[in-house]
Residue, then its C-alpha position, 0 to 999 in steps of 0.5 A: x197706909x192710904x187706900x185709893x179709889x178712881x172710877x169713871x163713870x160713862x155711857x153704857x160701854x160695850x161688852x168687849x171694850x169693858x173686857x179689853x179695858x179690865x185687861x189693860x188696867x190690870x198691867x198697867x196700873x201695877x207698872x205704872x205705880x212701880x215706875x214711880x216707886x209706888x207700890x200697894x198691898x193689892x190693885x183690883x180692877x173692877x168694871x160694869x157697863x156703866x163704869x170703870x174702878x181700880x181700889x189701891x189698897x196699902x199704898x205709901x204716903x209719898x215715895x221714898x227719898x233717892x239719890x241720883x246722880x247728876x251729869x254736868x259739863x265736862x271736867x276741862x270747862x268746869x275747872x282750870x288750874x284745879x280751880x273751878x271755872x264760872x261752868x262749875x259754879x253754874x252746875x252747882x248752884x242750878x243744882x242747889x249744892x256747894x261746889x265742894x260736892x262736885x266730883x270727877x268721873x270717867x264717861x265714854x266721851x271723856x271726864x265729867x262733872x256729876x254731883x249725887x243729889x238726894x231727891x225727897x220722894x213726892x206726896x202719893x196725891x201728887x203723883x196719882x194726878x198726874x197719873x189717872x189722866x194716863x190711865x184713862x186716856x191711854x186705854x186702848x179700843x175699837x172705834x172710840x168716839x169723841x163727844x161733845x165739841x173737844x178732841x177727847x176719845x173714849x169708848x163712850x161719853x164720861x159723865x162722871x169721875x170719883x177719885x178718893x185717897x182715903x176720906x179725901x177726894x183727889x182733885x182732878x179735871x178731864x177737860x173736854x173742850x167746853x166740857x169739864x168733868x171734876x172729881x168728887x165722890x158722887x158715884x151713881x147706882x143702878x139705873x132702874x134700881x136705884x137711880x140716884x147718886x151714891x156717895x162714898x165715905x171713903x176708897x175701901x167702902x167702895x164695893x159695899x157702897x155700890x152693892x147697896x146700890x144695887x150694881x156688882x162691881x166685881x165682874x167675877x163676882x157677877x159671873x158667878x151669881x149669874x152661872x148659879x142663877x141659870x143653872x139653878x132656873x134650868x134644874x126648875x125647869x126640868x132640864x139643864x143648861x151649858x154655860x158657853x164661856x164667850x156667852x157668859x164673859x159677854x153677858x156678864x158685862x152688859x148687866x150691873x145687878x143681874x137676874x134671869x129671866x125665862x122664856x118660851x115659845x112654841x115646841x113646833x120650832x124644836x122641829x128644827x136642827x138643834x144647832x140651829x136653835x142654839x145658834x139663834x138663842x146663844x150668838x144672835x139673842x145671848x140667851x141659854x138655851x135649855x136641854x132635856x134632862x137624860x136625853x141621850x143626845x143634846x134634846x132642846x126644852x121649848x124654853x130659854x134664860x136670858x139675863x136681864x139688867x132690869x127690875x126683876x119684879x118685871x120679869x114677866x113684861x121682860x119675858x113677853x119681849x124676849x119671846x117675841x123676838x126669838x119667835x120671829x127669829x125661829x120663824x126665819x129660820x124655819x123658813x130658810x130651812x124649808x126653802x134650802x131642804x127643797x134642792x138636793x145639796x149638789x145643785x147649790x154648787x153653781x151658785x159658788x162660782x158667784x162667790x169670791x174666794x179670793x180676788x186673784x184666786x178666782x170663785x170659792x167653786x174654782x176653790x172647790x176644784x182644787x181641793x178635789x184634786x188635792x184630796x185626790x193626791x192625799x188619797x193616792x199617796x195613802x193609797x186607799x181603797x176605791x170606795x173610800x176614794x170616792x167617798x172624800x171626792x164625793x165630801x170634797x166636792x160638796x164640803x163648801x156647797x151649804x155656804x150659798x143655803x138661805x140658812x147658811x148666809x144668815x147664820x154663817x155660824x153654822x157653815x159645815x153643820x147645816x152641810x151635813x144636815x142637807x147632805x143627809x136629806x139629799x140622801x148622801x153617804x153618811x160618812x160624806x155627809x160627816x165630812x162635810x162638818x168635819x173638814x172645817x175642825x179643828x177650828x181653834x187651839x184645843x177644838x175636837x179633831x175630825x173622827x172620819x177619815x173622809x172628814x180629815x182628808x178633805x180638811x187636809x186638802x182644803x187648808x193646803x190649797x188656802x196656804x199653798x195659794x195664799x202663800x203664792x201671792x206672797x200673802x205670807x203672815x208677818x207679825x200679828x197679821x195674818x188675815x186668812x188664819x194661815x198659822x191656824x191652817x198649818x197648826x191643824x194640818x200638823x195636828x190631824x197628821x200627828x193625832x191621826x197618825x196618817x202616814x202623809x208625805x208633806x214634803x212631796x204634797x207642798x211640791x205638787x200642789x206648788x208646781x200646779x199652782x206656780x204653772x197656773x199663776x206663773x209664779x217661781x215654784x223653788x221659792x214657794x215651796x221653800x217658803x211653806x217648808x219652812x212654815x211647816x217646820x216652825x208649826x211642827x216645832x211648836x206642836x212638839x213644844x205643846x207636847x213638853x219636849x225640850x226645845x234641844x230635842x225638838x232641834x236634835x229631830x228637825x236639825x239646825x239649818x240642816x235640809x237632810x232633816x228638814x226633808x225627813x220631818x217633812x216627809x214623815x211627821x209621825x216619825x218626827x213625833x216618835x223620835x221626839x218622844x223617845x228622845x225625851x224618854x231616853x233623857x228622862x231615864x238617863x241612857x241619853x248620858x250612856x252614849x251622848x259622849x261617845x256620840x259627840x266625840x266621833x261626830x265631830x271628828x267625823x266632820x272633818x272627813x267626807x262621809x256621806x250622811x246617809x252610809x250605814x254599811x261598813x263594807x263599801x266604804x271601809x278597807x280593812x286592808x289599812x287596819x292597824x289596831x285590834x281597836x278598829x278591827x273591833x270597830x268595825x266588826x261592832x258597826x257591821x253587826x249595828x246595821x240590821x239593828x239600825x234599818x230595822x229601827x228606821x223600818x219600825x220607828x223602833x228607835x231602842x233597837x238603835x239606842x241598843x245598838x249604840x248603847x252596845x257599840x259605845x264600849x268599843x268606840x272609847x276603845x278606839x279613842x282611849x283604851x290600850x290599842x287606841x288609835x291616833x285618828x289623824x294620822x300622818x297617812x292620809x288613806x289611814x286617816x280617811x280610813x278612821x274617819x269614815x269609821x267615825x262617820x259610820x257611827x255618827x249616821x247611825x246616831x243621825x237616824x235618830x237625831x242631830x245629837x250635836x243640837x242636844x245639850x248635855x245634862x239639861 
């Protein structure tokens, strides 16, 4: 079976338009050659700066015959009489059958004409001309750019195009205006290395054809060599090196044939915060730093790895301009650091009114502001102690001050971090000084939360003040868009609630912070806040998802359109979390099966009646003098004795106090439904009927304490 090759060839791309481009050829090459009945024993994607390459390997030699079926005219214009007509004769010969081979079949819009036509699948050469073009034109990229004078737009110039199946090159054009670029089976090698062409006998010789050419087309393949180097030239070295995985992807594809190379500077510039080394040698000069072995924290060697595309017997001349220009880096540094350590943090607050949060929401100070206030509102509600108070207000007010430090405007990278450090030289409480770090995490799916209570206090208060006020703008996120991170925002405030277990009212929060927002910007404080409520309860729903609870659990504890349960998840988000799991626990071991029936049955009877939701105890809303059967008597008693079950449950989240409490009850509720002294629930008296009904209603609210159980599905 055939094997097949294509690789364009270009300018040098960029690191992220190589990665995105793997991506999208690994989709759609297999989607496409399965839309034409084409299928190979294997398609990889490779690519490195200078190229881009799929090898097909197993595929068919032309697609397999098909038969379709044809529609022609409608069966009163092709026959009349039962003769055919000049319609009928037309179809057939346009499709190149007798008229015996027509057939009659009912549509939609009336009897038609169809003949079933058998289709002799094409040559695989055939159809992989038509489809390379495809391939490379619809790749999808930041900034493409046109070249030469056609309309072509790529990521970078194409300069050359390889195109084998098996031995024989597959003829292609890629026509740029003036410019045409035709296929062959000239491949070219490394530019310092080899700099000269390479010609590939057949498809499945290209990886090895290339090697010796010194280019490594497999990016995987690429990242491996390039960990072992490093970490092997940091052991040498006496030390250790972390391997970033957004440095590594990067590094990864700007070289063809790479090889490290070391460097160093002078140690004076360890005097520095290690961050901000590691911030200058990883984002800005894409080089690895190099830790001390056995240090007991992260303690920086005055060297670092950097991975080269050139001749590795110049690695010395290489070194010499790497050094150069991580020492005039450092250099800036050292003086950013000096000049901000001369201020105390405090006296950058002032600067911050010069700096735009938001066009309509005013300065980042004006920012500040309100996240004092929030943080003020969060530490009431948990009613902390007056020294912890004031420590969250201390962090708060300066948790934004080291955006407008000279070190923080060239490396925004380091915002929060270099807070802490001038925090801590402005001779800040330690813990102020961490929370000014740590109110910016999370700061992506699976980050480190923060550890100080002041650290996640303040992180609370910040990302309610952004989505209350983005949100009341009527900046809401729709779709992919969302340009303030609105979504990563509520996700961290749901996680540090939940993983911190802090027993935070949402609920009340939303309303206050909306109420001070709606009467500043007179905007409708109801609709606000309804529409953060339901934000709110979509992001919980998903953290309850991560966790793998059942999506019927997870609508069982939020309700299904149901503002009792909304109310309630907003309010108490640990006691979300704990229903949840012990929802999944009780499914898991079975005793979900030991009540859900009974459950069920007396929660849709209970609908009919106009018990409220929130009733527990019998006394007040049962007469006894209307019993008529031992059963509700029974019942009755049954319920009476569940309630200091129940409130205990709700008091404790001690949700088996309530399982029991049903578990127990569930006996006697069949009784009442089944057993020899049942009773007809609607009865023809209508004080008897609302009598049993809010016998029903009673157990179903004392279910409801735990969950919606009409929202779980049986036996999932």
């Amino acid at each position: 079976m055939p094997g097949f090759l294509l690789e364009v060839g270009t300018e040098e791309l960029p690191a992220s338009f190589l990665s995105d481009a793997l991506v999208q050829w690994q989709k759609r090459i297999p989607q496409s050659l399965e839309a034409n009945s084409l299928k190979g024993e294997s398609v990889q994607v490779y690519g490195t700066p200078r190229r881009l390459a799929v090898v097909i390997k197993g595929l068919p030699s032309q697609q397999p015959d098909r038969e379709e079926e044809i529609k022609g005219p409608p069966a009163q214009a092709a026959f009349k009489d039962g003769q055919p007509t000049a319609a009928a004769a037309g179809f057939a010969k346009k499709q190149g059958v007798e008229i015996d081979a027509l057939f009659l079949r009912p549509t939609d819009k009336g009897e038609f004409v169809f003949v079933l036509k058998k289709i002799p699948g094409r040559p695989v050469a055939e159809i992989l001309t038509e489809l390379i073009p495809q391939w490379i034109w619809g790749l999808e990229g930041k900034r493409l750019m046109r070249w030469g004078n056609g309309d072509a737009r790529f990521s970078r110039p194409i300069r050359w195009l390889v195109a084998l199946l098996d031995q024989t090159v597959l003829p292609l054009e890629l026509v740029n205006g003036s410019k045409t670029i035709n296929s062959d089976r000239i491949s070219q090698g490394h530019r310092v290395l080899h700099p000269k062409p390479v010609t590939i006998a057949q498809a499945t010789d290209y990886v090895t054809a290339l090697k010796s050419a010194y280019v490594t087309v497999d990016p995987e393949e690429r990242a491996n060599l390039i960990k072992e180097q490093v970490n092997v030239v940091a052991e040498n070295l006496g030390g250790y090196t972390v391997i970033y995985p957004d440095l590594l992807a990067e590094v990864t594809n700007l070289v063809e044939y790479p090889s490290t190379v070391v460097g160093k500077f002078e140690p004076e510039f360890l005097e520095l915060p290690t961050e901000v080394i590691t911030e200058v040698m990883v984002t800005h000069q894409r080089y690895f730093p190099v830790f001390k072995t056995g240090s007991f924290e992260q303690e920086l060697l005055p060297n670092f790895i950097t991975i080269s595309n050139g001749n590795p017997d110049k690695s010395d001349i290489i070194a010499v301009g790497n050094e150069r220009v991580i020492r005039a880096r450092l250099a800036d540094g050292r003086f950013f650091y000096e000049a901000d350590l001369t201020k105390p943090l405090e006296s950058f607050l002032p600067q911050l009114e010069k700096v735009t949060f938001q066009e309509e929401l005013g300065s980042v100070r004006a920012k500040v502001d309100r996240v004092v206030k929030i943080a003020e509102q969060i530490s009431s509600q948990l009613e902390l102690a007056e020294n912890q108070s004031q420590k969250i207000q201390r962090a708060a007010l300066l948790c934004k001050a080291d955006l407008v430090t000279q070190m923080v405007y060239e490396f925004p990278e380091l915002q929060g971090i270099m807070g802490e450090k001038y925090a801590i030289a402005s001779d800040e409480d330690a813990e102020v000084a961490k929370a000014i770090f740590e109110h910016y995490l999370p700061m992506g799916a699976g980050d480190i939360l923060p550890e100080t209570l002041t650290g996640k206090i303040v992180g609370l208060a910040d990302r309610l003040d952004t989505l209350v006020s983005i949100f009341g703008l009527g900046l809401i996120p729709s779709g992919s868009s969302d340009p303030f991170a609105l979504r990563r925002a509520a996700n961290a405030v749901v996680k540090i609630t939940l993983f911190s277990n802090l027993p935070i009212n949402l609920d009340d929060l939303l309303a206050q912070i909306a109420t001070d927002f709606a009467a500043k910007y007179h905007k409708n404080q109801a609709s606000l806040t309804a529409a953060l409520q339901e934000f709110f309860l979509q992001r919980i729903r998903t953290s309850l998802q991560e966790e793998k609870i059942d999506y019927d659990l997870v609508n069982a504890v939020l309700g299904e359109n149901d503002p009792e349960y909304t109310e309630r998840a907003l309010k108490d988000l640990l006691d979300v979390r704990a229903r949840a799991l012990y929802l999944r626990k009780i499914r898991n071991d079975s005793t979900l099966d030991t009540i859900y029936e009974t459950v069920n049955r007396s929660t849709r009877l209970a609908a009919q009646g106009d018990l409220d939701t929130k009733q527990l105890e019998p006394t007040t809303v049962v007469r006894q003098e209307l019993f008529q059967k031992s059963s509700e008597v029974a019942l009755y008693n049954a319920l009476i004795e569940s309630v200091p079950q129940t409130q205990a449950a709700q008091q404790t989240r001690n949700y088996q106090l309530l399982v029991a409490a049903l578990t127990k009850i569930a006996p006697t509720v069949s009784n009442f439904f089944d057993g020899p002294d049942s009773v007809l629930v609607m009865d023809s008296d209508p004080e008897v009927k609302r009598n049993r009904l809010h016998l029903l209603g009673l157990v179903r609210n004392h279910a409801r304490v735990l969950a919606d159980f009409g929202a779980i599905v049986k036996n999932l």
